[in-house]
PyMOL commands that place a pseudoatom at each C-alpha (Angstrom):
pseudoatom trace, name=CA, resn=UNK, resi=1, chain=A, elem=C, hetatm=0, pos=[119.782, 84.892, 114.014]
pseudoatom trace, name=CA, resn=UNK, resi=2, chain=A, elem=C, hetatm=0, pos=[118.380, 82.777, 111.567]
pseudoatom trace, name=CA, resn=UNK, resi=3, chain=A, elem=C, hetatm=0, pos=[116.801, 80.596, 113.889]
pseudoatom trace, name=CA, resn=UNK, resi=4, chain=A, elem=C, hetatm=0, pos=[114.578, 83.764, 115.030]
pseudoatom trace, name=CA, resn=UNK, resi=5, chain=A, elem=C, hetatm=0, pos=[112.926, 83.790, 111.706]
pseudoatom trace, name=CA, resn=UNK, resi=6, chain=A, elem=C, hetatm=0, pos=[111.776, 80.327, 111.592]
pseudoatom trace, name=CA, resn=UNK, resi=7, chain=A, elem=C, hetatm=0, pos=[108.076, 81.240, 112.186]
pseudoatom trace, name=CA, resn=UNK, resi=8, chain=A, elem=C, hetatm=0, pos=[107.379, 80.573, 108.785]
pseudoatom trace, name=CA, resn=UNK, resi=9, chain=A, elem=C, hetatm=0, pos=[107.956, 77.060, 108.184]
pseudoatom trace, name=CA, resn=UNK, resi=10, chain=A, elem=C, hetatm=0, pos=[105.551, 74.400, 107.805]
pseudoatom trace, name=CA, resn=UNK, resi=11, chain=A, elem=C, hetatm=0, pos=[105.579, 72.831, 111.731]
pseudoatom trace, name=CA, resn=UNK, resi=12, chain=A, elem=C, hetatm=0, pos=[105.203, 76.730, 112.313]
pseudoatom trace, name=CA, resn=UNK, resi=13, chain=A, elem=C, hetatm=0, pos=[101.682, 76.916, 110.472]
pseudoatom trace, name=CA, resn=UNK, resi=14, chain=A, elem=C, hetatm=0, pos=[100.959, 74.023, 112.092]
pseudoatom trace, name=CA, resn=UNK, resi=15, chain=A, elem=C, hetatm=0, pos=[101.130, 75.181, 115.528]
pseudoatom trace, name=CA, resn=UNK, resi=16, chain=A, elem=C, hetatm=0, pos=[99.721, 78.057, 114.255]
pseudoatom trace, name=CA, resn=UNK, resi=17, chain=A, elem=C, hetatm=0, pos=[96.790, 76.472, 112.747]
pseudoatom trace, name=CA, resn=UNK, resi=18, chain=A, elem=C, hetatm=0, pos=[96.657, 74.173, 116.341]
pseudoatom trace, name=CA, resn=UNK, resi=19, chain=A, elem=C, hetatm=0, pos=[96.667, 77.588, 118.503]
pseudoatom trace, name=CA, resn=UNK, resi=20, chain=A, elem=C, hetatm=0, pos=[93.942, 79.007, 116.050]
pseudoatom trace, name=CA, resn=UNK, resi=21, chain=A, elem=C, hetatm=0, pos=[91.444, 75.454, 115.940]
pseudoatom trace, name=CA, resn=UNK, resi=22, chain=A, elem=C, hetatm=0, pos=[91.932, 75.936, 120.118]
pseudoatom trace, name=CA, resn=UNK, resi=23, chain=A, elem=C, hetatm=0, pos=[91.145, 78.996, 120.238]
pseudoatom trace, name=CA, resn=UNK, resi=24, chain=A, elem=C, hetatm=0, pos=[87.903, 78.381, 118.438]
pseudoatom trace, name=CA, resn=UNK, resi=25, chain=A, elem=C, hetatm=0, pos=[87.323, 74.805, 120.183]
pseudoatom trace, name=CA, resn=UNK, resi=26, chain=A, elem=C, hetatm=0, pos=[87.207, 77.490, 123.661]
pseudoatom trace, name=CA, resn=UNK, resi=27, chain=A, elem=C, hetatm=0, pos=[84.910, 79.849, 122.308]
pseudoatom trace, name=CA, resn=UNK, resi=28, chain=A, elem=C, hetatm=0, pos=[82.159, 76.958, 121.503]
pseudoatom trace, name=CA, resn=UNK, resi=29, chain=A, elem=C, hetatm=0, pos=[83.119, 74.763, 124.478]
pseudoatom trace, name=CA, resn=UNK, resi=30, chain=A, elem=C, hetatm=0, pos=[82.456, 78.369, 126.672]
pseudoatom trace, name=CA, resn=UNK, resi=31, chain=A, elem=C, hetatm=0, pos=[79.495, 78.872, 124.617]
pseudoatom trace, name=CA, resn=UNK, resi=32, chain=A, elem=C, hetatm=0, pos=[78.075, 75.309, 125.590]
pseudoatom trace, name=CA, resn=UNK, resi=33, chain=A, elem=C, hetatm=0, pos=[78.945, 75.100, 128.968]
pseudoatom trace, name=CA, resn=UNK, resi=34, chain=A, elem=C, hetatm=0, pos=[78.165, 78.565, 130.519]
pseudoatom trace, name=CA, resn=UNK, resi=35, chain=A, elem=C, hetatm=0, pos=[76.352, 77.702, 133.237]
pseudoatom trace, name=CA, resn=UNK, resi=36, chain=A, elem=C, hetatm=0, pos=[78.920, 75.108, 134.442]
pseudoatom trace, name=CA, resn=UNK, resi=37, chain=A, elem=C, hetatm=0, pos=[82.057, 77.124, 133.303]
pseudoatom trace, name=CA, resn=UNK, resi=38, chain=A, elem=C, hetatm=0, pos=[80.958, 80.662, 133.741]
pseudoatom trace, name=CA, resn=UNK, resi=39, chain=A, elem=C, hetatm=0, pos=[77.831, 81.012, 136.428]
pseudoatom trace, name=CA, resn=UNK, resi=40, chain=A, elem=C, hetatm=0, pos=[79.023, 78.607, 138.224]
pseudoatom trace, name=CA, resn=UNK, resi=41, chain=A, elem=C, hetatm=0, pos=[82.662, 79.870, 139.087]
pseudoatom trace, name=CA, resn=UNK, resi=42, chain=A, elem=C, hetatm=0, pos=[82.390, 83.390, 138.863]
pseudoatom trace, name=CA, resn=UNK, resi=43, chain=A, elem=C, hetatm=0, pos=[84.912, 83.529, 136.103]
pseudoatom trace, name=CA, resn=UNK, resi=44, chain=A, elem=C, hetatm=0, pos=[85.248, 87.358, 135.575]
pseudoatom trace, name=CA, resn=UNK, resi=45, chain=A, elem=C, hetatm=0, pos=[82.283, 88.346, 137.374]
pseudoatom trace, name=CA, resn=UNK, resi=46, chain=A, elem=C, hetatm=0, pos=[81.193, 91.714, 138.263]
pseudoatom trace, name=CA, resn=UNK, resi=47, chain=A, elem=C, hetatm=0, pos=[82.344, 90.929, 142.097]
pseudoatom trace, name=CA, resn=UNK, resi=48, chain=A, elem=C, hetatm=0, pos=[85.605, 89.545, 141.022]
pseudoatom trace, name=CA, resn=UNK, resi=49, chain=A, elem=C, hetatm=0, pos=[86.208, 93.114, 139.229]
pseudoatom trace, name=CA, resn=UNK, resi=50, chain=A, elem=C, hetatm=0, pos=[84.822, 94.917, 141.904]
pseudoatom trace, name=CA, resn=UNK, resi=51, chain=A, elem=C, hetatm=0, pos=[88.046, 93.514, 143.639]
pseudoatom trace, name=CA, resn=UNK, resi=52, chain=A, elem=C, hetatm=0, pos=[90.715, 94.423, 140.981]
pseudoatom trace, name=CA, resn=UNK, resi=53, chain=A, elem=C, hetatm=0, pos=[89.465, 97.538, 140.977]
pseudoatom trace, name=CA, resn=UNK, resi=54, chain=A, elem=C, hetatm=0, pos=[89.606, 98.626, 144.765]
pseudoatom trace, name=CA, resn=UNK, resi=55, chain=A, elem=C, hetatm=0, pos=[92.797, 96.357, 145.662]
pseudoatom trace, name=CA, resn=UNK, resi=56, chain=A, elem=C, hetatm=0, pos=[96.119, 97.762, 145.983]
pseudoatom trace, name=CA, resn=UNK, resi=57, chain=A, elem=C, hetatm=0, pos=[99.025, 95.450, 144.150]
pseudoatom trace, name=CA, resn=UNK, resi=58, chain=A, elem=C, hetatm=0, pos=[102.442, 94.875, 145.435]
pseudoatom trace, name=CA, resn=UNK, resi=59, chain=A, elem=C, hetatm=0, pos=[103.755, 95.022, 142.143]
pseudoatom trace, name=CA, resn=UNK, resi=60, chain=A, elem=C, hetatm=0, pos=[106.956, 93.283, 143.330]
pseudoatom trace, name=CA, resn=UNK, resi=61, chain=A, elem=C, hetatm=0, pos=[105.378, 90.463, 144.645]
pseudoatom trace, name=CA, resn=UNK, resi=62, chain=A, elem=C, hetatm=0, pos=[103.135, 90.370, 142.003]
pseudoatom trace, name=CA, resn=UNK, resi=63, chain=A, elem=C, hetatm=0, pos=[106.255, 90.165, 139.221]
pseudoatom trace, name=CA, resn=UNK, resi=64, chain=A, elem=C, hetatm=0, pos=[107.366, 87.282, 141.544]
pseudoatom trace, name=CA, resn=UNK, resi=65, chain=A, elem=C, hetatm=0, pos=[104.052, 84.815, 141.352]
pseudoatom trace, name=CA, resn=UNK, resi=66, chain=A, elem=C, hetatm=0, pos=[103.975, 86.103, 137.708]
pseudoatom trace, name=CA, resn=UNK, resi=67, chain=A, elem=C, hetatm=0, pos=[107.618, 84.605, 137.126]
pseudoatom trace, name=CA, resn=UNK, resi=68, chain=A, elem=C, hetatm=0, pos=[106.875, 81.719, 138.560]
pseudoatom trace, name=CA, resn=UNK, resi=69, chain=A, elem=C, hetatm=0, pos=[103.766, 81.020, 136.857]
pseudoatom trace, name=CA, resn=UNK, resi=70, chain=A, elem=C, hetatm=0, pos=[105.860, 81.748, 133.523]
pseudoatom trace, name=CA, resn=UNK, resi=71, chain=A, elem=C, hetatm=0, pos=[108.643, 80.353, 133.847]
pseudoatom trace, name=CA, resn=UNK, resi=72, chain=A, elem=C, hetatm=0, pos=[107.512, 77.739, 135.631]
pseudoatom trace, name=CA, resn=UNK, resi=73, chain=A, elem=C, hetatm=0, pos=[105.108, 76.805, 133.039]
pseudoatom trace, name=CA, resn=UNK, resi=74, chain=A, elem=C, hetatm=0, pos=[108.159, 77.475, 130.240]
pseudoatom trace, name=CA, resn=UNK, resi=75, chain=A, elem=C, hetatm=0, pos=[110.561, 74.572, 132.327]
pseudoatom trace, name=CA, resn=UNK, resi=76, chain=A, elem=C, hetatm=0, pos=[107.652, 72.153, 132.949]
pseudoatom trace, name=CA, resn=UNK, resi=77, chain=A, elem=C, hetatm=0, pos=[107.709, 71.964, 128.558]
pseudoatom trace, name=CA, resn=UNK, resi=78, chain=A, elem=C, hetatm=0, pos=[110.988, 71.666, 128.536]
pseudoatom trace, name=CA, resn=UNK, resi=79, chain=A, elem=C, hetatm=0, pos=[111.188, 69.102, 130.927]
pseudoatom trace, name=CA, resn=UNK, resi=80, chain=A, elem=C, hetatm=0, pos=[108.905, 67.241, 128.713]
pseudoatom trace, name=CA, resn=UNK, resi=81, chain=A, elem=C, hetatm=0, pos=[110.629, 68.453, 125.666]
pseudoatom trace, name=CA, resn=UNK, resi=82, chain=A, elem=C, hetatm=0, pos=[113.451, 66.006, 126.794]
pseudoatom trace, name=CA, resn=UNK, resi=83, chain=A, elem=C, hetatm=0, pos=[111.330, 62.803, 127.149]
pseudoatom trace, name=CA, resn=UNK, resi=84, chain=A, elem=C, hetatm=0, pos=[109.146, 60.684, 124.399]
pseudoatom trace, name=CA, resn=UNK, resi=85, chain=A, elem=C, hetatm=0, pos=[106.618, 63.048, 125.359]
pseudoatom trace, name=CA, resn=UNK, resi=86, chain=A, elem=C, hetatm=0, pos=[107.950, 65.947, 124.179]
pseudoatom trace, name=CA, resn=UNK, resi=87, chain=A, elem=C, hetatm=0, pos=[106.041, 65.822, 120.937]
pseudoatom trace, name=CA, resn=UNK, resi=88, chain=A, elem=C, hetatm=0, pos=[103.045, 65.058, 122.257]
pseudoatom trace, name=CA, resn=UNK, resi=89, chain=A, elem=C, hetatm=0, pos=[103.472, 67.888, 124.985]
pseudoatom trace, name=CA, resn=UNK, resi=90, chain=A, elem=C, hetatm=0, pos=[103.923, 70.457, 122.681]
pseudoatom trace, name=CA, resn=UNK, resi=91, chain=A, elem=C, hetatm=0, pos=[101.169, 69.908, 120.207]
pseudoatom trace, name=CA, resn=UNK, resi=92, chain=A, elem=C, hetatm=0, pos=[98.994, 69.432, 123.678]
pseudoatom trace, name=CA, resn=UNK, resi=93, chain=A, elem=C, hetatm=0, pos=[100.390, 72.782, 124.884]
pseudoatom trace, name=CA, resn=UNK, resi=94, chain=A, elem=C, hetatm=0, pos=[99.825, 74.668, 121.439]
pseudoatom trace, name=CA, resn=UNK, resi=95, chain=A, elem=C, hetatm=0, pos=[95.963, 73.896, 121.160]
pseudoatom trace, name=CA, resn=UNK, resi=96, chain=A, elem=C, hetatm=0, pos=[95.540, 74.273, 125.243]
pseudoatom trace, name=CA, resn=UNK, resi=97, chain=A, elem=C, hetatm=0, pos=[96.638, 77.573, 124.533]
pseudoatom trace, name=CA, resn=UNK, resi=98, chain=A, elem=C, hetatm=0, pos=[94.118, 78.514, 122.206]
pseudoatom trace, name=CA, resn=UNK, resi=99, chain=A, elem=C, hetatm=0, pos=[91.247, 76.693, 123.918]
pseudoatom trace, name=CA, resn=UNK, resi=100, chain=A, elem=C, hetatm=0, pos=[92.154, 78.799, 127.228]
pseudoatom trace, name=CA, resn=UNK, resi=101, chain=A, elem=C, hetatm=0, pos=[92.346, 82.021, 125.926]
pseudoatom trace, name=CA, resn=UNK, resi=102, chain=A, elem=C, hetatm=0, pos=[89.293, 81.595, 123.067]
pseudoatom trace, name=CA, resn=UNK, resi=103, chain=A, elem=C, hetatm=0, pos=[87.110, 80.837, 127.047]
pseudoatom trace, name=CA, resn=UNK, resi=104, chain=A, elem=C, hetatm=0, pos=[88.372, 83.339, 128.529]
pseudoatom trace, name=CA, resn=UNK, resi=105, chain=A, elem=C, hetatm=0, pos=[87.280, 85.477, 125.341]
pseudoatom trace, name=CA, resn=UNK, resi=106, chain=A, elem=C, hetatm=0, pos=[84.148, 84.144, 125.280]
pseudoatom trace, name=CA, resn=UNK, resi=107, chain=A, elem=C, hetatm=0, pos=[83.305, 84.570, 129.237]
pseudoatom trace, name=CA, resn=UNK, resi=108, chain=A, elem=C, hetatm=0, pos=[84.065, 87.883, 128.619]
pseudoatom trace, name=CA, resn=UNK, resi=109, chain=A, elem=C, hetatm=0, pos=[81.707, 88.682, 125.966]
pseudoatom trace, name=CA, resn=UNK, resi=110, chain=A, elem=C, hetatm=0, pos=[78.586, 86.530, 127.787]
pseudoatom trace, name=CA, resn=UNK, resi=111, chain=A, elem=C, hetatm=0, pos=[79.259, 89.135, 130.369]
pseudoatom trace, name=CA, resn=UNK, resi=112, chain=A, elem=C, hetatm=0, pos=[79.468, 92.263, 129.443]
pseudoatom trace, name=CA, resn=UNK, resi=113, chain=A, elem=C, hetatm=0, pos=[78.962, 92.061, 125.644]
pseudoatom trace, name=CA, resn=UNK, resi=114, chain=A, elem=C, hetatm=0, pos=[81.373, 94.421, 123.255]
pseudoatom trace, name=CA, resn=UNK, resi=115, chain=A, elem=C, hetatm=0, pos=[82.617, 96.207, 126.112]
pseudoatom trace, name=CA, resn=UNK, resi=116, chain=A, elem=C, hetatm=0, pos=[84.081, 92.167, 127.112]
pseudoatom trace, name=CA, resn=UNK, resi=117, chain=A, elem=C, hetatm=0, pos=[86.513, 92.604, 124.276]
pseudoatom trace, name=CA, resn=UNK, resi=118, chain=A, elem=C, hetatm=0, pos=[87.885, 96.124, 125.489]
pseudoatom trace, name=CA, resn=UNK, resi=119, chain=A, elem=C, hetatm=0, pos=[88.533, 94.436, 129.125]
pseudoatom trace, name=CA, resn=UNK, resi=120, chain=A, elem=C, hetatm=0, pos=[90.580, 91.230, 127.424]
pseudoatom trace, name=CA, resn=UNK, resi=121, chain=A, elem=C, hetatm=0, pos=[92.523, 93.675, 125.175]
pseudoatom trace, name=CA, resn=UNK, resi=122, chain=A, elem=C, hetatm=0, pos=[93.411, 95.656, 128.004]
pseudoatom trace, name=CA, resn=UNK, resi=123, chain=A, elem=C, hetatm=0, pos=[93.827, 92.717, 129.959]
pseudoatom trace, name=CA, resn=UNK, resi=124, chain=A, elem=C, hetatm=0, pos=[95.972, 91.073, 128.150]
pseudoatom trace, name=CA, resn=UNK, resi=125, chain=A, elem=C, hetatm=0, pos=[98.251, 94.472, 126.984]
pseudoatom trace, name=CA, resn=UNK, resi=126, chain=A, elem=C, hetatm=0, pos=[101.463, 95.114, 126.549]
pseudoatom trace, name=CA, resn=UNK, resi=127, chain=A, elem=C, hetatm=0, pos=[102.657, 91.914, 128.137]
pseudoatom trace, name=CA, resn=UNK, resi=128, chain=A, elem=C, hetatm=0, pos=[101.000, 90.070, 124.866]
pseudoatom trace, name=CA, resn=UNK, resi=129, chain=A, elem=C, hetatm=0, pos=[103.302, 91.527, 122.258]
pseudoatom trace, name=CA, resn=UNK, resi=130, chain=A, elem=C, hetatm=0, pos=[106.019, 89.683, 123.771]
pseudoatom trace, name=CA, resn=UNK, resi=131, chain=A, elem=C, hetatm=0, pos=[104.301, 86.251, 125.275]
pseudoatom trace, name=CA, resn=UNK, resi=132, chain=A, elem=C, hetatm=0, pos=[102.926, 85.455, 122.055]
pseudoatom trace, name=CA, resn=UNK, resi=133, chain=A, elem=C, hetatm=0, pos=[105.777, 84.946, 119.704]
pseudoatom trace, name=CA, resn=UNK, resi=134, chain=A, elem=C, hetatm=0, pos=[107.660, 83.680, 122.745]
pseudoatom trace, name=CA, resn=UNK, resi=135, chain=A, elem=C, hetatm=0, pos=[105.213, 80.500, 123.173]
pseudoatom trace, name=CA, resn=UNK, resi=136, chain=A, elem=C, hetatm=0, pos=[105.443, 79.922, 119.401]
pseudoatom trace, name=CA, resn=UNK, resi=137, chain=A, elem=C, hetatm=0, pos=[109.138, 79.875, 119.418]
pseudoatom trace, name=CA, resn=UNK, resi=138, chain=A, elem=C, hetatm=0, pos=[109.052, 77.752, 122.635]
pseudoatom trace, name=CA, resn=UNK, resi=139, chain=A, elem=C, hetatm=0, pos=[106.711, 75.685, 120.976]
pseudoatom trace, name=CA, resn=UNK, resi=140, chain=A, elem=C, hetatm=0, pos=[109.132, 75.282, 118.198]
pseudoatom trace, name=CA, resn=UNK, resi=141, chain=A, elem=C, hetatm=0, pos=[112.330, 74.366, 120.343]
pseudoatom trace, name=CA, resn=UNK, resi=142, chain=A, elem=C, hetatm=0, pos=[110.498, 72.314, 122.328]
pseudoatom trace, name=CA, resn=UNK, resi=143, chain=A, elem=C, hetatm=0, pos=[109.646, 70.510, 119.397]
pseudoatom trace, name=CA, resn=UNK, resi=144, chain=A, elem=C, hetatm=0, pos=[113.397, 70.638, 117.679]
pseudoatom trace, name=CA, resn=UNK, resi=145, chain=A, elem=C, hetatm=0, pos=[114.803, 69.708, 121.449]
pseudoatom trace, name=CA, resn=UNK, resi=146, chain=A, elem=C, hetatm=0, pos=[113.045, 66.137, 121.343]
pseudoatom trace, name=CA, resn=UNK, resi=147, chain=A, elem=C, hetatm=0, pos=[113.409, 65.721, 117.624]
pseudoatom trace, name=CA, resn=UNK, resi=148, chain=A, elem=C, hetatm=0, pos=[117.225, 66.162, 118.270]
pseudoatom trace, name=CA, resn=UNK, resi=149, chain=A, elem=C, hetatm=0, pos=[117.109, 64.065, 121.754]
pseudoatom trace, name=CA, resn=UNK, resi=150, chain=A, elem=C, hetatm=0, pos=[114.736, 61.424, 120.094]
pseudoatom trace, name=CA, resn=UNK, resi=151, chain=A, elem=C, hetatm=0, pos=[114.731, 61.315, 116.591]
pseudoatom trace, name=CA, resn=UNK, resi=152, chain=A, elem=C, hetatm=0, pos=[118.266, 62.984, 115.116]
pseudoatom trace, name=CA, resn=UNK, resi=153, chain=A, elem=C, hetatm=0, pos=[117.341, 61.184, 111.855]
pseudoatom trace, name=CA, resn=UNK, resi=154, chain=A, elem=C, hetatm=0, pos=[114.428, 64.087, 111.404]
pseudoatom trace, name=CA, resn=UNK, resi=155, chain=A, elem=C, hetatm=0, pos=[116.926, 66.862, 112.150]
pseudoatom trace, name=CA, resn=UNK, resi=156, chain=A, elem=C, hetatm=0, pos=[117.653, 68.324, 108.643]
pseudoatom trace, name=CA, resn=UNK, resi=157, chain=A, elem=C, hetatm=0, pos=[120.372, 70.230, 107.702]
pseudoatom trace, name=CA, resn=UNK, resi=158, chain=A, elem=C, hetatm=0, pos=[120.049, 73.579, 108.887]
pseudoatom trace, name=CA, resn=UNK, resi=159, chain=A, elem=C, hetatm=0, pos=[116.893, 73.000, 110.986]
pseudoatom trace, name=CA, resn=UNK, resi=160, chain=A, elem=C, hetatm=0, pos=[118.709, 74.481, 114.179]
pseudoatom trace, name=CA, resn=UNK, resi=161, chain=A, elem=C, hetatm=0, pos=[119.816, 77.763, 113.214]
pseudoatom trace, name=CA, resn=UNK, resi=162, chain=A, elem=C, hetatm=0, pos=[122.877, 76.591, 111.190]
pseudoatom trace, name=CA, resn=UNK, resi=163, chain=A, elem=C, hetatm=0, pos=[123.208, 75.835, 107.354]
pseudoatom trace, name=CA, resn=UNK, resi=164, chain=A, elem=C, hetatm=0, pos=[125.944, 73.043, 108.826]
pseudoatom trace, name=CA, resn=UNK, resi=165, chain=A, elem=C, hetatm=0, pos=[124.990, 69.716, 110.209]
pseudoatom trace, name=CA, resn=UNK, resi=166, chain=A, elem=C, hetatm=0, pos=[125.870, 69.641, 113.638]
pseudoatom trace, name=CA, resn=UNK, resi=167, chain=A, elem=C, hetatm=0, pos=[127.042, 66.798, 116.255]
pseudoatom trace, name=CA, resn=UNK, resi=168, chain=A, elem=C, hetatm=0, pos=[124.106, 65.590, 118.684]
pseudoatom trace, name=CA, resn=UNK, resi=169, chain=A, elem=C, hetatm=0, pos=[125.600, 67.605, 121.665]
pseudoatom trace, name=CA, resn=UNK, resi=170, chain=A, elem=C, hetatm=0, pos=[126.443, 70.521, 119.388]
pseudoatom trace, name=CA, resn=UNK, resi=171, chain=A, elem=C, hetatm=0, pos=[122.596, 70.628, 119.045]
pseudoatom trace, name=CA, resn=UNK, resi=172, chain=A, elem=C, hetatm=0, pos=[121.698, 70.273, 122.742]
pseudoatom trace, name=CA, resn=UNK, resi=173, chain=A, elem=C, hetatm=0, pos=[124.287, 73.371, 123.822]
pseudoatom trace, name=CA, resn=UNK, resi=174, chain=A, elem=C, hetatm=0, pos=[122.512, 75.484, 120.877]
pseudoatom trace, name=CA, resn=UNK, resi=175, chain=A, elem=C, hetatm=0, pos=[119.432, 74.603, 122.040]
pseudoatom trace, name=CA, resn=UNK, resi=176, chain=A, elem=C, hetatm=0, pos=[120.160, 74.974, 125.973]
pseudoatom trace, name=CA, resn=UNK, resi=177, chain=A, elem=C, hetatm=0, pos=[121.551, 78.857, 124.883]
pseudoatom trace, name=CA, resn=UNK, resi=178, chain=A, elem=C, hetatm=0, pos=[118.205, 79.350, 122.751]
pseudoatom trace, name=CA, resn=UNK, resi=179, chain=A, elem=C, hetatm=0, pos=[115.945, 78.378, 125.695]
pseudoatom trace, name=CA, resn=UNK, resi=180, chain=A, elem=C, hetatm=0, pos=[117.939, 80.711, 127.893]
pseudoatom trace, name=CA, resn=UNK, resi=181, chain=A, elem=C, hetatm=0, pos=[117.606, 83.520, 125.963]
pseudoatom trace, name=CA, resn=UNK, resi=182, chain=A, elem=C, hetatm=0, pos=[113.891, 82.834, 125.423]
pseudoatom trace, name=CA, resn=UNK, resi=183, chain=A, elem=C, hetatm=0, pos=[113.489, 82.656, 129.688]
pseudoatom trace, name=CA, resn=UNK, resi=184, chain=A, elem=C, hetatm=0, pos=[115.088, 86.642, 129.252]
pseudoatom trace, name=CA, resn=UNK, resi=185, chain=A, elem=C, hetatm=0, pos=[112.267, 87.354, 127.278]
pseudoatom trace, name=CA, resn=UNK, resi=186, chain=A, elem=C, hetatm=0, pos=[109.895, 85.713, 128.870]
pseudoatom trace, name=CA, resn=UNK, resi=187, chain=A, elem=C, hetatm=0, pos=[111.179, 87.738, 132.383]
pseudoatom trace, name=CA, resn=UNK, resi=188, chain=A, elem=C, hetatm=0, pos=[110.570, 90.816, 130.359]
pseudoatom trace, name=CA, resn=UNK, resi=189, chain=A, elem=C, hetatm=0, pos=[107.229, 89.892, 129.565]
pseudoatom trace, name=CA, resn=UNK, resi=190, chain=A, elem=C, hetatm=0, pos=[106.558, 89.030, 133.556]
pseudoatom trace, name=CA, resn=UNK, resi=191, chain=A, elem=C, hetatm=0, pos=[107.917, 92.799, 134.033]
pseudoatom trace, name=CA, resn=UNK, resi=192, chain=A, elem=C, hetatm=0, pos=[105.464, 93.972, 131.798]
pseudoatom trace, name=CA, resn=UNK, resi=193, chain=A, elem=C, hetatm=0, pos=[102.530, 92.049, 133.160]
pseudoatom trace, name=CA, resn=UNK, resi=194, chain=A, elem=C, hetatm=0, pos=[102.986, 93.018, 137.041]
pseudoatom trace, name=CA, resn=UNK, resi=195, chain=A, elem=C, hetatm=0, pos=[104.118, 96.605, 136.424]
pseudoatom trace, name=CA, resn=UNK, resi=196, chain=A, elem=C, hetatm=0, pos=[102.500, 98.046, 133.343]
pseudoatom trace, name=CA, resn=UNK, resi=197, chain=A, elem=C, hetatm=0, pos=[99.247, 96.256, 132.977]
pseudoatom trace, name=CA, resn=UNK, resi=198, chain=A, elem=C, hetatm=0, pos=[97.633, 96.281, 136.301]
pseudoatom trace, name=CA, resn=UNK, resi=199, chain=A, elem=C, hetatm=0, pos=[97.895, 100.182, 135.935]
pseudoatom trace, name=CA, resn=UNK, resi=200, chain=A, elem=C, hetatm=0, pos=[96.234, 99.951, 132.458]
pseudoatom trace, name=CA, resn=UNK, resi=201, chain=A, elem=C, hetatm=0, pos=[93.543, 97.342, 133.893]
pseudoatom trace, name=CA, resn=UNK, resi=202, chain=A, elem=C, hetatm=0, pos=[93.227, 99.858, 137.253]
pseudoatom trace, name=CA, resn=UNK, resi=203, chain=A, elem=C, hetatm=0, pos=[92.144, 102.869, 134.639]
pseudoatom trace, name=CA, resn=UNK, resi=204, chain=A, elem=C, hetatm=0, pos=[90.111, 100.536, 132.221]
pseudoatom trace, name=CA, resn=UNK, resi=205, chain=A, elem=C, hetatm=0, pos=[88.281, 99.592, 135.295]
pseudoatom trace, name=CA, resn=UNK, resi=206, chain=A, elem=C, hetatm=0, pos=[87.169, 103.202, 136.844]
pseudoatom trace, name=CA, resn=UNK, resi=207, chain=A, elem=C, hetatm=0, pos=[84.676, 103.348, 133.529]
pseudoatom trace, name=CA, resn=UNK, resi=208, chain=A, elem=C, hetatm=0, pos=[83.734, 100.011, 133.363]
for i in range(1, 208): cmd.bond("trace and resi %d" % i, "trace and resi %d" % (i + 1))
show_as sticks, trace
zoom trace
């Protein structure tokens, strides 16, 4: 599907480049503010692994707060997508997601130094390999659903996964299918998160 290989284009780099200057923005802003963002909430703390390591996890219920924090997250920018704030949203959403996970990088190195990386590559495995092209090709529609909704004029030929222009509601059933099939993903990603990683985490932590 053409429309899968997208990643490339221009508005692509630049949500790239928008993840990337987020992901640095967290890492200074973590830097700065340690005592207020890290000593001060226990973010990661020894206790706070203490507690992953000795609890026991309903993985089932776990995979259902993980879905709803996922998808839930996934319909609240599409939601948006379909307003004059879609734009906005999703260039918002692209460098929050850099600036979130370049803290949570950072509070993990002021912790417990190079051995902070291991825990947020752990933490963060297998369910990664699919989250992370998913939110840049959410991102994306996002973007294409307002432009399309909004501002058809900006909609060039072939931008939607087809080399033919298309009607306005020709557009919004593609795009409705494409977001559908990205929430399948996404669920595989939650099955991932809740079944596979806490195991990996679990064994990471017994030689912490």
């Amino acid at each position: 599907m053409r429309w899968l290989n997208q990643l490339e284009g221009k508005r692509n780099r630049v949500l790239l480049a928008l993840v990337a200057a987020g992901f640095v923005a967290g890492l200074v802003l973590m830097n700065m503010g340690k005592k207020a963002l890290l000593e001060n909430t226990g973010l990661l703390s020894e206790y706070t692994l203490y507690e992953m390591k000795y609890s026991e996890i309903d993985s089932n219920a776990f995979f259902l707060y993980v879905v709803q924090k996922r998808v839930g997250a996934a319909l609240i920018l599409a939601v948006l997508s379909t307003t004059w704030l879609g734009l906005a949203a999703t260039w918002t959403c692209a460098a929050w997601l850099g600036i979130s996970f370049g803290m949570l990088v950072m509070a993990s190195l002021l912790r417990y130094g190079l051995k902070g990386i291991l825990l947020i590559l752990v933490g963060v495995f297998p369910q990664i390999l699919v989250y992370f092209p998913v939110a840049l090709l959410l991102l994306q529609w996002s973007y294409e659903f307002c432009t399309v909704m909004y501002f058809p004029s900006r909609a060039s030929r072939g931008a939607f996964g087809s080399g033919e222009p298309l009607e306005k509601n020709q557009m919004i059933r593609r795009k409705s299918v494409q977001f559908l099939l990205l929430m399948i993903v996404v669920i595989i990603g939650c099955i991932l998160e809740s079944y596979v990683n806490p195991k990996l985490v679990s064994n990471l932590l017994k030689i912490f």
